[in-house]
C-alpha positions as CSV (number, residue, x, y, z in Angstrom):
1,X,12.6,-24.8,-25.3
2,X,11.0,-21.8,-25.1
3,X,12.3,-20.9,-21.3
4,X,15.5,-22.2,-22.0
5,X,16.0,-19.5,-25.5
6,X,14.7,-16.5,-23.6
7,X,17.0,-17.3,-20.6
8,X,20.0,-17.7,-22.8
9,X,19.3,-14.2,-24.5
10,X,18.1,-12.5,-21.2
11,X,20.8,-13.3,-19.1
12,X,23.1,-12.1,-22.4
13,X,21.7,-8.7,-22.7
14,X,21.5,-8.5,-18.5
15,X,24.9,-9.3,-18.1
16,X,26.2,-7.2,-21.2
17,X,24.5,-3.7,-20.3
18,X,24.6,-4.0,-16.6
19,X,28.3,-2.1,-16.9
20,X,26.4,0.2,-19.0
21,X,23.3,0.3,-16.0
22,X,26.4,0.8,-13.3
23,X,27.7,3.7,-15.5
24,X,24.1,5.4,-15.7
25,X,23.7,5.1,-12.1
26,X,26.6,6.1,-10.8
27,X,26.5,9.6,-13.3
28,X,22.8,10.5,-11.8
29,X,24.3,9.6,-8.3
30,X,22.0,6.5,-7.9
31,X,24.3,3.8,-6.8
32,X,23.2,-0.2,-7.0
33,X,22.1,-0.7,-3.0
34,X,21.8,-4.3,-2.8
35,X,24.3,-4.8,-5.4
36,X,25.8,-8.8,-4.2
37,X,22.1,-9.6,-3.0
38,X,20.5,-8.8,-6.4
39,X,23.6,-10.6,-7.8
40,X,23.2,-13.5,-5.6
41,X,26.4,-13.4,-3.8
42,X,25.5,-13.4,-0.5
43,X,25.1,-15.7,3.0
44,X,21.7,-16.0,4.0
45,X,21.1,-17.6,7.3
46,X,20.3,-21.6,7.3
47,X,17.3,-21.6,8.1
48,X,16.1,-24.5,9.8
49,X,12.6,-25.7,9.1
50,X,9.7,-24.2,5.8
51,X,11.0,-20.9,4.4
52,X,7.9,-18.9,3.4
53,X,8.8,-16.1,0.8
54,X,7.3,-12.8,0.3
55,X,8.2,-9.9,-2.3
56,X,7.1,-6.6,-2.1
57,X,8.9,-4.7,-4.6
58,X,8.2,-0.9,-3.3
59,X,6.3,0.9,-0.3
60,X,2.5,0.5,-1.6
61,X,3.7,-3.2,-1.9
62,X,5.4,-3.5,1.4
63,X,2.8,-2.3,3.1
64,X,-0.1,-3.8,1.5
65,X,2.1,-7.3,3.0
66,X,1.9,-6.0,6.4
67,X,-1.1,-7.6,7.6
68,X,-0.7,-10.7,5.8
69,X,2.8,-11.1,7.1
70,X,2.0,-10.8,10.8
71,X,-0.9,-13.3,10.1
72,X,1.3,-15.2,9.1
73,X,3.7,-15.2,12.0
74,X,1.1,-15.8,14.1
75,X,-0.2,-18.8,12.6
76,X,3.0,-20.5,11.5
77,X,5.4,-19.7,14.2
78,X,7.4,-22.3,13.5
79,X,8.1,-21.2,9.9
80,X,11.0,-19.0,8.9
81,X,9.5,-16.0,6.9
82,X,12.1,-14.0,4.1
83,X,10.6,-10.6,3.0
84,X,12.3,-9.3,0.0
85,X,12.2,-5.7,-2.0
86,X,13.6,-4.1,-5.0
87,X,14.0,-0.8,-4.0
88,X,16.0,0.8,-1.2
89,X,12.9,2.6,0.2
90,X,10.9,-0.6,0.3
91,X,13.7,-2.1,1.9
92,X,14.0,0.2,4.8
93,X,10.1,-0.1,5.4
94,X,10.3,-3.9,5.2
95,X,13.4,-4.2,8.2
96,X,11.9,-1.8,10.1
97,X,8.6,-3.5,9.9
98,X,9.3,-6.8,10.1
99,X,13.3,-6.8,10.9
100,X,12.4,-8.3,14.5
101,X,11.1,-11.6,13.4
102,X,11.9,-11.8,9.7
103,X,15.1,-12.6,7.2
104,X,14.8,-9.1,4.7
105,X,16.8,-8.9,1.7
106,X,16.9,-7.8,-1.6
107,X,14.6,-9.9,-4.5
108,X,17.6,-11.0,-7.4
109,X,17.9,-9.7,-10.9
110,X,15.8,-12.0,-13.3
111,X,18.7,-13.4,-14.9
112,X,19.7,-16.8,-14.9
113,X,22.9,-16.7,-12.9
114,X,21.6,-14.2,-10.0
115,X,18.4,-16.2,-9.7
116,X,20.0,-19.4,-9.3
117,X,22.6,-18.5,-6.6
118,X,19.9,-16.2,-4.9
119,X,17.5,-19.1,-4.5
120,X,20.1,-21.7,-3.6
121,X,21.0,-19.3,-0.7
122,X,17.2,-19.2,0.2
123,X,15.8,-22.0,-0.7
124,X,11.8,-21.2,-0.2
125,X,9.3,-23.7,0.4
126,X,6.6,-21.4,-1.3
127,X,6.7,-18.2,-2.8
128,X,4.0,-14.9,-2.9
129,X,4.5,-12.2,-4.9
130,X,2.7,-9.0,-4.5
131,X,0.5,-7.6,-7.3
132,X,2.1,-7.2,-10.9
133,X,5.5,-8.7,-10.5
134,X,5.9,-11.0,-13.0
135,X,9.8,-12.4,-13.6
136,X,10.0,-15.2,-16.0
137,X,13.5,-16.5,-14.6
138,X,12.8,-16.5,-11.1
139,X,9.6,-18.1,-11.6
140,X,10.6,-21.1,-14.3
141,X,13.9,-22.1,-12.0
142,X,11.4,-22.2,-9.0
143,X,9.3,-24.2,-11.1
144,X,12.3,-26.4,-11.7
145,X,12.8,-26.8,-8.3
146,X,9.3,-27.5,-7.6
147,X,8.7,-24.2,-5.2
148,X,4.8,-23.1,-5.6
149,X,5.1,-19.7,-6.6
150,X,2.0,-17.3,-6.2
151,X,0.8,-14.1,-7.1
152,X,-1.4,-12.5,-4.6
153,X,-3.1,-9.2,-4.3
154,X,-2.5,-9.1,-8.2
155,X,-3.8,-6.1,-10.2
156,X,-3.5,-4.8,-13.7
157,X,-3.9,-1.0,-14.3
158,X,-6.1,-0.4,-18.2
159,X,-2.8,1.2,-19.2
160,X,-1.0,-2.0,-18.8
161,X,-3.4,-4.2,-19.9
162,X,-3.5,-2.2,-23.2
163,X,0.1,-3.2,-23.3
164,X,0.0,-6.9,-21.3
165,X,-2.9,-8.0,-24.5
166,X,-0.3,-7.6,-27.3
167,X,2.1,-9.7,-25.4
168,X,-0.9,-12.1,-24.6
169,X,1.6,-15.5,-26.4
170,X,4.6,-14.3,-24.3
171,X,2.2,-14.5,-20.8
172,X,0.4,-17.4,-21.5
173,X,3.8,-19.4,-21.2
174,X,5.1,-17.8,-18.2
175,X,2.2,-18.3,-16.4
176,X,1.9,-22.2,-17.1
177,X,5.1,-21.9,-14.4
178,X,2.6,-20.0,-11.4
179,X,0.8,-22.1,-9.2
180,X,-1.8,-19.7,-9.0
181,X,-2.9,-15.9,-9.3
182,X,-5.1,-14.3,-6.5
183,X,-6.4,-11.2,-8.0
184,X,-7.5,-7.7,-5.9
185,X,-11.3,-8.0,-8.0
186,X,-13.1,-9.6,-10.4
187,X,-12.2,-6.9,-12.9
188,X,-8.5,-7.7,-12.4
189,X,-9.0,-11.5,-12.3
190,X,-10.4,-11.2,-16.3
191,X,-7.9,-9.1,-17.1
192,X,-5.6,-11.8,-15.9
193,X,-6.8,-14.7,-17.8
194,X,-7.3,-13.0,-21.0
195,X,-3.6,-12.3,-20.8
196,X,-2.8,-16.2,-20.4
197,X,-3.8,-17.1,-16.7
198,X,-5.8,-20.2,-16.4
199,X,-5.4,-21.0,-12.7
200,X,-6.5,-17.1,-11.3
201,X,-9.7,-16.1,-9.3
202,X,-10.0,-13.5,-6.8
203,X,-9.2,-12.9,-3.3
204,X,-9.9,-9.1,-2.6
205,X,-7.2,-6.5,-1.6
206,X,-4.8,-7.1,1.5
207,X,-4.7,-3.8,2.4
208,X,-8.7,-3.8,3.4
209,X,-7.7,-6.5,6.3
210,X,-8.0,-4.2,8.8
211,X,-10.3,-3.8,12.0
212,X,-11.6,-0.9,13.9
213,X,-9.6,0.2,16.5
214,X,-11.6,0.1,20.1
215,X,-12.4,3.6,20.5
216,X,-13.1,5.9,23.6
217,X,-13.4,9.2,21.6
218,X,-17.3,10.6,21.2
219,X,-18.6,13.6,20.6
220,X,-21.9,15.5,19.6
221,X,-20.0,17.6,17.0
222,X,-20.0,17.7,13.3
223,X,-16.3,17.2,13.0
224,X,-13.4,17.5,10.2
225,X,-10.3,15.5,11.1
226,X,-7.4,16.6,9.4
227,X,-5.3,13.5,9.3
228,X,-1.7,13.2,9.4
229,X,-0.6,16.5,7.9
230,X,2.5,18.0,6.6
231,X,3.9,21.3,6.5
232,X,2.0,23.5,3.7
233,X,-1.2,21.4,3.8
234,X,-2.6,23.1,7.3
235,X,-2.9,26.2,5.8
236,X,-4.6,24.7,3.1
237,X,-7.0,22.8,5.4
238,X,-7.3,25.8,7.7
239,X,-8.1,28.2,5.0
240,X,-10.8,26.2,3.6
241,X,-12.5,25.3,7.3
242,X,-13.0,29.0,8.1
243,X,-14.7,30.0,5.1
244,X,-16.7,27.1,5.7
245,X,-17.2,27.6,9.1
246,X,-19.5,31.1,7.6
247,X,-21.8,28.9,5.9
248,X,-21.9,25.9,8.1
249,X,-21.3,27.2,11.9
250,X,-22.2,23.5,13.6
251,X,-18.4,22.6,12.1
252,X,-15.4,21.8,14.1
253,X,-12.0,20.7,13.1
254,X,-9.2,18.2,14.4
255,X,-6.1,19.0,13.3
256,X,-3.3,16.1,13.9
257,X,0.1,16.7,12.3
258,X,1.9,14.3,11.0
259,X,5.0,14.3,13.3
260,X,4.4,16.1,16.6
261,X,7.9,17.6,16.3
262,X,5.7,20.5,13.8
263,X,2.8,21.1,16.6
264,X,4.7,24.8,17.5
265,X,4.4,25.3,14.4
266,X,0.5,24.3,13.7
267,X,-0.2,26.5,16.4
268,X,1.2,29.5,15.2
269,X,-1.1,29.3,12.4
270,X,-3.9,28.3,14.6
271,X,-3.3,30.8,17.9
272,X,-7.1,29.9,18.9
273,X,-6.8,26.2,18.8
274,X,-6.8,24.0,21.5
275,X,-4.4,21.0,22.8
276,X,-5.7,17.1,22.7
277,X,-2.7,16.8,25.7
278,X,-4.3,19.7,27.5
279,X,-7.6,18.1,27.5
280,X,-9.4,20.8,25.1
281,X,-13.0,20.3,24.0
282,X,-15.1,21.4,21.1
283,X,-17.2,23.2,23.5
284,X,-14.9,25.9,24.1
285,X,-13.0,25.4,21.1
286,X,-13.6,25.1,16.8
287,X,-10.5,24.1,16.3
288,X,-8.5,21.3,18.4
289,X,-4.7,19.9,17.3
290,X,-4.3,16.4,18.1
291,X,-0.6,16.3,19.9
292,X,-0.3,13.3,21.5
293,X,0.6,10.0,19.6
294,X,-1.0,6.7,18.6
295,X,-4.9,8.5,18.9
296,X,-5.5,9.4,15.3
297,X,-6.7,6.3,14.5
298,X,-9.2,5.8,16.6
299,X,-10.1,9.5,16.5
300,X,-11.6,8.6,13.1
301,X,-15.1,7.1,14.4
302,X,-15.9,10.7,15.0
303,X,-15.6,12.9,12.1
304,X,-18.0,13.5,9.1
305,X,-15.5,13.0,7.1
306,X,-11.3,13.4,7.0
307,X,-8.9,15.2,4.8
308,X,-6.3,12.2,4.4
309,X,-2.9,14.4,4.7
310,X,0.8,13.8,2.5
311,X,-1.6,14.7,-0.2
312,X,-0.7,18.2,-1.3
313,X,2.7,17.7,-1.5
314,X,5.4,14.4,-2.7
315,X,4.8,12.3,0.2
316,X,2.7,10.0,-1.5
317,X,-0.3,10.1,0.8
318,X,-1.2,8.4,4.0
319,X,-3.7,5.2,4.6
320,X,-7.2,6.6,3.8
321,X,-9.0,2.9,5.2
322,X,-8.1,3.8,8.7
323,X,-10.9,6.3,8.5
324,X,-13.1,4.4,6.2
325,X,-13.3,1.8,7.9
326,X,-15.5,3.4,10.0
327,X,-18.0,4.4,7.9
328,X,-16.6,8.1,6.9
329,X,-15.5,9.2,3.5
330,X,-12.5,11.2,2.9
331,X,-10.9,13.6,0.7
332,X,-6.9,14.0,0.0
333,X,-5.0,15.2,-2.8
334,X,-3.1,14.5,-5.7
335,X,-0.5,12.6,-4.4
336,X,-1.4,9.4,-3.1
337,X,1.4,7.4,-5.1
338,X,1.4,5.3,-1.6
339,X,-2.2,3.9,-1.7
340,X,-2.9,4.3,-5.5
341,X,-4.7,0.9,-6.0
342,X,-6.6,2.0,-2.4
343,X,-8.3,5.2,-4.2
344,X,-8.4,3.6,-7.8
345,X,-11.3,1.6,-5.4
346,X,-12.6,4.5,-3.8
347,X,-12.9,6.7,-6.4
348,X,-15.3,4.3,-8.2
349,X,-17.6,5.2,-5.3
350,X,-18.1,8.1,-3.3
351,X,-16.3,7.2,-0.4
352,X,-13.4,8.5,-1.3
353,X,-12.2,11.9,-3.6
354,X,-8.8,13.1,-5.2
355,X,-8.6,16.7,-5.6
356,X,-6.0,18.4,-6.9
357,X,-6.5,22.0,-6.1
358,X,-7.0,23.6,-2.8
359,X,-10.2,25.5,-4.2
360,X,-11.4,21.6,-5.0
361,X,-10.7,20.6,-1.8
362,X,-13.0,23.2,0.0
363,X,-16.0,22.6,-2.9
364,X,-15.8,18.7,-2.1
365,X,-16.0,19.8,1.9
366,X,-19.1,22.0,1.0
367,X,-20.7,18.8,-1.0
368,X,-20.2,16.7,1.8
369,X,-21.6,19.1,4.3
370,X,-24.4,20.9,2.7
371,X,-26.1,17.6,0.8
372,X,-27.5,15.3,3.2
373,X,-28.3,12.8,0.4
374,X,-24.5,12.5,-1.4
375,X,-23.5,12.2,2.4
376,X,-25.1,9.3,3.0
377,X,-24.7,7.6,-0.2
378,X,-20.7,8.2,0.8
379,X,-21.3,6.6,4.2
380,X,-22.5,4.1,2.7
381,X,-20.4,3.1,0.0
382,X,-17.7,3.1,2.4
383,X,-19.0,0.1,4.1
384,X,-20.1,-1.6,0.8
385,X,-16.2,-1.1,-0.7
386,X,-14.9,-3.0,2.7
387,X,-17.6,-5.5,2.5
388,X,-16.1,-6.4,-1.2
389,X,-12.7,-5.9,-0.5
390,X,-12.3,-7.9,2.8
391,X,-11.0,-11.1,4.1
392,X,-7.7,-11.2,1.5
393,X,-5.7,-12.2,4.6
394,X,-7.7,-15.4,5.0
395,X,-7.7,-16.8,1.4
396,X,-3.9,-16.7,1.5
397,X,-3.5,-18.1,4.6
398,X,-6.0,-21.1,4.0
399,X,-3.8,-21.8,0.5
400,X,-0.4,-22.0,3.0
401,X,-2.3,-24.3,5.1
402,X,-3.0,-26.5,2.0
């Protein structure tokens, strides 16, 4: 009774103010992209064989799938895998990561209608949502049609929680209709069953699956990487190496734009530097740009540390594990929108710092280079973070194989 009364008044208010929600949108110039897929009309492929389902409403989301979804295809080649989003961004990330091999589409409005011609179009075999997406329709008609829905890599921020608590009555119902919740921690797993989740535990955070590249690249040098910069942040990260270079002359940097296409440009900053593709050394050179592509990753395992770049402006941030998972901390600034759950981990250690002025950025640098002691405690809490975090992949992957 319960389902079936807030359906009836859900679908009521959906249906009456989505004119209204067109209206809005169309005045701010932010037109409904995936209009007859969120709706449900649309022709999905027949699919022949299990459908597994995976919904990633954003980037972070998207991207914190990427692993698990290429484990997936690995070990279940014979299974049809649907990614779906609910944003345009996270849609364009999804086809272009996963386009070759799975069906992407957009995830349908929670209302009764949409969700019922949306899933008889896909008809999934089992579904896993990513971290705090929590839609009573979609959930209760898959329940209906006895579809296993999960939610994996879940996480609840202490703002939301202050909220989720008062709605503790409303949660505990919806949840009776989840087959199971796989939390990022332990802290996140209690969060969840005070709010009404009998059936969660924890299975770590996806986006900690990663490995260490094989590396060739050694050197004898105390070395800053600069990681994946964008335009405004080398001067930042150049104006802070050379006053540091005064007080610590052992130091070199590695400077690797984000898109080479802005290289001429780095160097113009940098006349002394030298080129990765012209086979500069730290010998002859302090300061190196890295110019050729698909080497910053495994260029990590020989910095100190690294200055994680698309953090001083609106990008959002880049992946900070592909250097931590090394051993070395990093720094970046405020924006790191992208990998926010990532540094909400971090920062409870010292393995990773947010700064959010360029004058923070170089006092963090001297910390890390002038005390030996917070150093290694940093080093070290890097591996202890991936220790705690890893083998996400695994747990959901075992659940699929039942």
């Amino acid at each position: 009774m319960f389902m079936f009364i807030y359906q009836v008044i859900s679908s009521l208010l959906f249906y009456a103010l989505l004119p209204v929600y067109y209206l809005v949108r169309v005045i701010n110039r932010k037109y409904l992209y995936g209009w007859t897929e969120k709706l449900g009309f649309f022709k999905a492929p027949r699919f022949k064989g299990k459908v597994i389902m995976l919904h990633g409403v954003s980037v972070g989301e998207v991207i914190a799938l990427e692993n698990l979804i290429k484990k997936i295809k690995t070990e279940f080649p014979y299974y049809n895998i649907v990614v779906t989003t609910g944003t345009k961004t996270g849609q364009e990330i999804a086809k272009k990561k996963f386009g070759e091999f799975a069906y992407v589409t957009y995830f349908p409005f929670d209302a009764g209608g949409s969700v019922f011609r949306w899933l008889n179009e896909i008809r999934p075999d089992v579904v896993l949502i990513a971290e705090t997406e929590i839609w009573p329709a979609f959930v209760h008609q898959c329940f209906i049609r006895k579809i296993p829905v999960y939610l994996i890599n879940g996480r609840i921020s202490d703002s939301t929680y202050k909220i989720y608590r008062f709605m503790t009555p409303f949660f505990k119902q919806i949840f009776k209709f989840y087959a199971g919740v796989l939390a990022q921690s332990k802290e996140d797993c209690k969060k969840f069953i005070k709010i009404g989740a009998k059936n969660a535990k924890v299975m770590g955070n996806l986006k900690f699956d990663i490995k260490k590249p094989e590396s060739e690249f050694k050197s004898e040098h105390r070395i800053i990487i600069a990681g994946s910069t964008h335009k405004g942040e080398d001067e930042i990260i150049l104006g802070a190496f050379k006053k540091l270079k005064k007080k610590f002359p052992d130091i070199k940097l590695l400077l690797a734009p984000r898109h080479i296409t802005r290289v001429d440009a780095v160097r113009k900053l940098a006349p002394e530097a030298g080129l990765r593709s012209q086979d500069a050394n730290f010998t002859q050179h302090d300061i190196i740009i890295l110019d050729t592509l698909g080497e910053l990753a495994k260029a990590y395992v020989t910095c100190a540390f690294a200055f994680i770049g698309g953090s001083f402006n609106k990008t959002g941030g880049h992946n900070p594990l592909e250097c931590i998972v090394f051993g070395k901390p990093v720094v970046s600034g405020p924006s790191v929108h992208n990998f926010r759950d990532i540094y909400a981990i971090l920062g409870r250690t010292s393995a990773g710092k947010v700064v959010h002025w360029p004058h923070e950025l170089e006092a963090y640098m001297e910390k890390l280079l002038g005390d030996r002691e917070f150093y290694r405690q940093a080093c070290k809490d890097c591996k202890t973070v991936f220790d705690a975090q890893q083998g996400a992949v695994d747990v959901v992957v075992n659940l699929l194989r039942g």
